[in-house]
C-alpha positions as CSV (number, residue, x, y, z in Angstrom):
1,X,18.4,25.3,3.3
2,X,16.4,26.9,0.2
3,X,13.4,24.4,0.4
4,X,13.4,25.8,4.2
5,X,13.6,29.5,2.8
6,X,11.3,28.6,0.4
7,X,8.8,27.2,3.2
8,X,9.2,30.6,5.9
9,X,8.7,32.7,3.2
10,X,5.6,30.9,1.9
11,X,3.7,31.0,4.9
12,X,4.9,34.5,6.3
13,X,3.4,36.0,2.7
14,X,0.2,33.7,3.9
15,X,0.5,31.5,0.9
16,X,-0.2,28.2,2.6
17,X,-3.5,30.0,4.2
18,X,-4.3,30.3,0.8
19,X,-3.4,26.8,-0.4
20,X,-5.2,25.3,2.3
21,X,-8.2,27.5,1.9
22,X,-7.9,26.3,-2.1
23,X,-7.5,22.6,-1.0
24,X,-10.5,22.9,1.5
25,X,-13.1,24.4,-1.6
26,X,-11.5,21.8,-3.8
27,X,-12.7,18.8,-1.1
28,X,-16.4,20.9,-0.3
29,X,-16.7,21.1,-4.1
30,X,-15.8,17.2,-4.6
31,X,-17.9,16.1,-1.9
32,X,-20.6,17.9,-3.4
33,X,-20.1,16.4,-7.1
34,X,-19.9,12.8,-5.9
35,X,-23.2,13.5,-3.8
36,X,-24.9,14.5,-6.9
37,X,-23.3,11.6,-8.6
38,X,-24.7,8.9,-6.3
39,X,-28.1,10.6,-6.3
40,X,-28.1,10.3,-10.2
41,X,-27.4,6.7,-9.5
42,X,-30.2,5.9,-7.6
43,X,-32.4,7.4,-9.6
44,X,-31.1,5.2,-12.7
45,X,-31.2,1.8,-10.3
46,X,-34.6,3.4,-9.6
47,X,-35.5,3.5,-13.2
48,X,-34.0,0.2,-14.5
49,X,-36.2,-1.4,-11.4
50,X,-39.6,0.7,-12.5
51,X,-38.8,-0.4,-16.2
52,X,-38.4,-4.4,-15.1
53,X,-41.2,-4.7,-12.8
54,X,-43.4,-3.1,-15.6
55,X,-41.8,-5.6,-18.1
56,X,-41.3,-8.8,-15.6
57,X,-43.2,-8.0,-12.6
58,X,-42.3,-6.8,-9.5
59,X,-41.2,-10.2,-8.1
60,X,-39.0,-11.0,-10.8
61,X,-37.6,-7.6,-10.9
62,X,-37.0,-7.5,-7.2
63,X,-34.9,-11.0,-7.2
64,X,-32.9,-9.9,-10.4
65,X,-32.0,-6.5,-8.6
66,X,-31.6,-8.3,-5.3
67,X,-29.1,-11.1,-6.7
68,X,-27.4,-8.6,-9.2
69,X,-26.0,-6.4,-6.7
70,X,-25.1,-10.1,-4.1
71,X,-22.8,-10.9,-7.1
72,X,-21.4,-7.1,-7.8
73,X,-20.6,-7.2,-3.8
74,X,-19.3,-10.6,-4.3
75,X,-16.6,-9.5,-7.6
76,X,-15.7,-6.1,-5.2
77,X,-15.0,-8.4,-1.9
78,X,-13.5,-10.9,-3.7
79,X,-10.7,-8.5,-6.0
80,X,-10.0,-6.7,-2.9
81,X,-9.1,-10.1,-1.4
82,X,-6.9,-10.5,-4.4
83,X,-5.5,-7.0,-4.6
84,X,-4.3,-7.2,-0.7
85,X,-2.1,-10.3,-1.1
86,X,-0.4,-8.4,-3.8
87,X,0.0,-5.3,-2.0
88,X,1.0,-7.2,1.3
89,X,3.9,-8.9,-0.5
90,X,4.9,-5.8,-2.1
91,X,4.4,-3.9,1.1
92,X,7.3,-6.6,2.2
93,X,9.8,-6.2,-0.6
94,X,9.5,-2.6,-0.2
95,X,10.3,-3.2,3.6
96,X,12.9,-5.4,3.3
97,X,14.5,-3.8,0.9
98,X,14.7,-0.3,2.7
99,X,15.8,-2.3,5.8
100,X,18.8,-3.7,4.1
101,X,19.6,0.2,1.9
102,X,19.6,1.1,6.1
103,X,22.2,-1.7,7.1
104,X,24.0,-1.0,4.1
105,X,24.2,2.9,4.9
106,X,24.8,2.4,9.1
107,X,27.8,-0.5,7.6
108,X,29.4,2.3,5.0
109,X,29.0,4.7,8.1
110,X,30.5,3.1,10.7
111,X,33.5,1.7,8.1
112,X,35.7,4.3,8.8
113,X,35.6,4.0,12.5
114,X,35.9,0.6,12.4
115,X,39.0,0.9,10.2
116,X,41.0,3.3,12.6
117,X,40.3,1.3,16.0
118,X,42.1,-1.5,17.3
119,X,41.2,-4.5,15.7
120,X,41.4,-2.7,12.0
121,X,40.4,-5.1,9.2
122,X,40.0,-8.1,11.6
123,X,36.9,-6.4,13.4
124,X,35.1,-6.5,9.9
125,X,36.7,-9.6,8.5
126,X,35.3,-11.5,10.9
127,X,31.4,-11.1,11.1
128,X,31.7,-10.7,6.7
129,X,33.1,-14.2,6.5
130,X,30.5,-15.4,9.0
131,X,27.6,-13.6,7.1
132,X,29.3,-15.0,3.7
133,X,29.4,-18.9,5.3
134,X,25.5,-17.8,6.4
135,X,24.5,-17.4,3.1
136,X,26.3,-20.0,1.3
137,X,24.7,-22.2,4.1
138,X,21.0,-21.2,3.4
139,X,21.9,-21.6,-0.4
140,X,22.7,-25.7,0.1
141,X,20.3,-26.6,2.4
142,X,17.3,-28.5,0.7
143,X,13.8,-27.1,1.0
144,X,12.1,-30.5,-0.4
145,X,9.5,-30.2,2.5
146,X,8.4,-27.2,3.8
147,X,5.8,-28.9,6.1
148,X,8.5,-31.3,7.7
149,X,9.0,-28.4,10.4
150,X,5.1,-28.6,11.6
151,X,5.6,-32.4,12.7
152,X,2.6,-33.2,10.4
């Protein structure tokens, strides 16, 4: 209830309009420096070509230039490629990790209720054991083949 407080009383004494206006001059001001920054750049790309061409002609230069920044877009595509199969299998232990603290939680929830009704310790017994004989199962069975499935 005191982060809530905290919140109402924030934006009736109108600081969030003054947080977002200082986030807003913060982005303007940003935008600005990295458009400056990329201007800089070209001039320096514009430079190191000028200073080539006078030293290896313009050709020889251009091709250089031409294939330096092929191979820079080639190293960026190809450590993003890298980078997303490690994120994607991260993305999934995070997931399924979260999905079993949920089932865990709605299980601990629902305990009690379970516990009072009818079938008392019976009604959980039973689908336990069966998860327990599930998992002992999965742990015997051979995985020699994973391709057997695909009727290769």
């Amino acid at each position: 209830m005191g982060l809530l407080a905290s919140l109402l009383s924030g934006l009736a004494s109108g600081e969030t309009v003054a947080a977002i206006h200082r986030a807003r001059t913060a982005a303007i001001v940003y935008a600005l420096a990295a458009l400056a920054a990329f201007c800089g750049l070209g001039f320096l790309v514009g430079a190191a070509y000028i200073w080539a061409a006078t030293r290896y002609g313009s050709f020889a230069a251009s091709l250089g230039f031409g294939g330096g920044f092929l191979v820079v877009a080639g190293l960026v595509f190809l450590t993003y490629r890298l980078m997303s199969g490690v994120h994607a299998r991260r993305e999934a232990r995070r997931r399924k990790a979260n999905i079993m603290a949920i089932g865990i939680t709605a299980a601990l929830a629902v305990l009690p209720t379970l516990l009072k009704g009818k079938g008392g310790l019976g009604v959980i017994l039973g689908p336990a054991l069966a998860l327990a004989a599930y998992a002992i199962y999965r742990e015997n069975v051979k995985h020699d083949d994973p391709d057997a499935g695909e009727g290769k």
